[in-house]
N, C-alpha and C positions, 0 to 999 in steps of 0.2 A: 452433556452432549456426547453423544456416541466419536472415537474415534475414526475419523475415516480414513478409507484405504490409502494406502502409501504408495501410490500409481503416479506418478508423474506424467505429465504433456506438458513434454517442450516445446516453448517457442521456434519460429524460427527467425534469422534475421529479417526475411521482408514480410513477418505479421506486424502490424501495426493496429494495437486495437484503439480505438474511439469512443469516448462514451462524455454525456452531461448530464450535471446535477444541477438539482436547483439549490437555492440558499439551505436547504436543511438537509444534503446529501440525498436525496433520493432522484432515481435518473426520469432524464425526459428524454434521452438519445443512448443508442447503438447502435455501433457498427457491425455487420453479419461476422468481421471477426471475435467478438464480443460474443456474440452468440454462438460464434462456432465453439470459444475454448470455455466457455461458462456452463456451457450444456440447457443454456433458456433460450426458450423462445423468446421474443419481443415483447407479448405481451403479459410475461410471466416477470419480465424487468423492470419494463417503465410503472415509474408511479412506487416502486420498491425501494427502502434505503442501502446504500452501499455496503452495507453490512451482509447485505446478501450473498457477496462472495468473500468474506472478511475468512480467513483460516484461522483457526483457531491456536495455530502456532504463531502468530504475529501478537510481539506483545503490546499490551493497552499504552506504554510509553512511544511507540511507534504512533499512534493512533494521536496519540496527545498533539504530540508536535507538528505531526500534519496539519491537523487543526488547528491549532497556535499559528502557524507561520500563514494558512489562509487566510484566518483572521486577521492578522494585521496585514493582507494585502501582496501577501509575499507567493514566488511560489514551489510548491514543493518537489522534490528528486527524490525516489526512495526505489528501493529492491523489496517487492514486495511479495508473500506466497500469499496463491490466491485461489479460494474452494470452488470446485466446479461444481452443481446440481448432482450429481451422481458421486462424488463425495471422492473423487479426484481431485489433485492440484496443479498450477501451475506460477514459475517465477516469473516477473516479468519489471523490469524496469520502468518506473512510473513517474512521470510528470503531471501535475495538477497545478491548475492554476485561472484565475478569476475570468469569470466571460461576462460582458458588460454592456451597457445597452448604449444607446446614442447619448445621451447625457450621463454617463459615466458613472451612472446607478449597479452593483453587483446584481448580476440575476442571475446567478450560479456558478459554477465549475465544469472545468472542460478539462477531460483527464487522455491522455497518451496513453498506453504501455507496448512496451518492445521487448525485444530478447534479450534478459541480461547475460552477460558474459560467464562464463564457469568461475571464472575466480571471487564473483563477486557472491554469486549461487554458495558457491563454499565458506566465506566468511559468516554471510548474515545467518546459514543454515545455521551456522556451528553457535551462532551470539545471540540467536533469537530466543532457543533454549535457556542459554543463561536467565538472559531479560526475564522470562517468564518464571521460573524459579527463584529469583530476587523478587517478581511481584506476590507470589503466593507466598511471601514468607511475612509478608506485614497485613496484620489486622485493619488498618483503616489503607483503603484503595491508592489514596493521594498518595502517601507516605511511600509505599513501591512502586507507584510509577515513577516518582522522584528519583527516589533509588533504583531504577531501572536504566532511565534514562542516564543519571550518570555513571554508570557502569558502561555506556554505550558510548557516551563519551571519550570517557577511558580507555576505551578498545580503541576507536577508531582513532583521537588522537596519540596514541604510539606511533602513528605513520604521519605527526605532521601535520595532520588537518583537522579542520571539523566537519561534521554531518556533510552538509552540503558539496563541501570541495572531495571528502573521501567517495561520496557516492557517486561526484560527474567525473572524477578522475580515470574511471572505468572506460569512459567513453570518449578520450579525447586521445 
C-alpha cells in the first residue's frame, strides 16, 4: 500500500461522528459527519467493512483488542488515526459498543468518535510506531501482536492504569 499524504483534519470539539456496523464490522449507518471527514459518499460506505478507513499506522494489536473486548460484550475506548478516501487522516476518540434488538440479540455495533485531546494525539502518535515495529519484527502474526500489545501495556501502565482507564482519563 502506497503511503499516504501526511495532511491532517482535525476534529473539532462539537464534531461527533456516528456510524453502525453489523455483527461482521461492515456499516449500515452514517452520519453526514462521517462523510464529511472520511471523504465517502453514503453509498460508497454502507455495506463496506470498517477497514475502509483503518490507517495504516494503527497497529494490528489495537485492532485485536477492540475485537476481543466486543466480543465478550464489553465496550471499547481507544484514540484512533483514521484514512480519509483521498488518502488524508484524522484522530479521533472512539467508543464502540453492542447495539441490540428487543430480545437482547447483538445485531451490531454503534461507534462514536470526537475530538481527541493533543495530549493524547501526542502519545499514541509517538506508541503506535513503536507497536508497529515490534509487529514486523516477528514472522508468525500472532507472536507480534502479542508482543505489541504488551509493549502497549507497558507504556500506558507507567502512568498507573490500564488500556481502558489511561485512554478515559483524557476525558474526565
Amino acid at each position: 500500500m502506497a503511503v499516504p499524504p501526511s495532511k491532517e483534519i482535525k476534529m473539532k470539539p462539537e464534531d461527533i461522528i456516528v456510524s453502525k456496523m453489523d455483527n461482521e464490522g461492515r456499516y449500515t449507518y452514517c452520519n453526514d459527519v462521517f462523510m464529511e471527514f472520511s471523504g465517502f459518499f453514503e453509498e460508497e460506505i454502507l455495506g463496506q467493512h470498517n477497514d475502509l478507513i483503518r490507517h495504516p499506522d494503527t497497529p494490528e494489536a489495537i485492532l485485536r483488542f477492540m475485537w476481543n473486548k466486543l466480543q465478550q460484550g464489553d465496550e471499547f475506548f481507544g484514540v484512533n488515526k483514521n484514512l480519509c478516501k483521498n488518502g488524508n487522516y484524522y484522530w479521533s476518540y472512539v467508543n464502540i459498543f453492542g447495539n441490540y434488538d428487543a430480545k437482547n440479540q447483538l445485531i451490531g455495533y454503534m461507534s462514536t468518535r470526537r475530538c481527541p485531546p493533543p495530549e493524547a494525539i501526542d502519545f499514541f502518535n509517538e506508541l503506535y510506531p513503536q507497536m508497529i515495529e515490534i509487529e514486523s519484527q516477528y514472522n508468525d502474526s500472532g507472536e507480534g501482536i502479542d508482543a505489541s500489545y504488551n509493549f502497549m501495556n507497558e507504556a500506558i501502565s507507567k502512568g498507573g492504569s490500564g488500556y481502558d482507564e489511561y485512554v478515559c482519563s483524557y476525558f474526565k
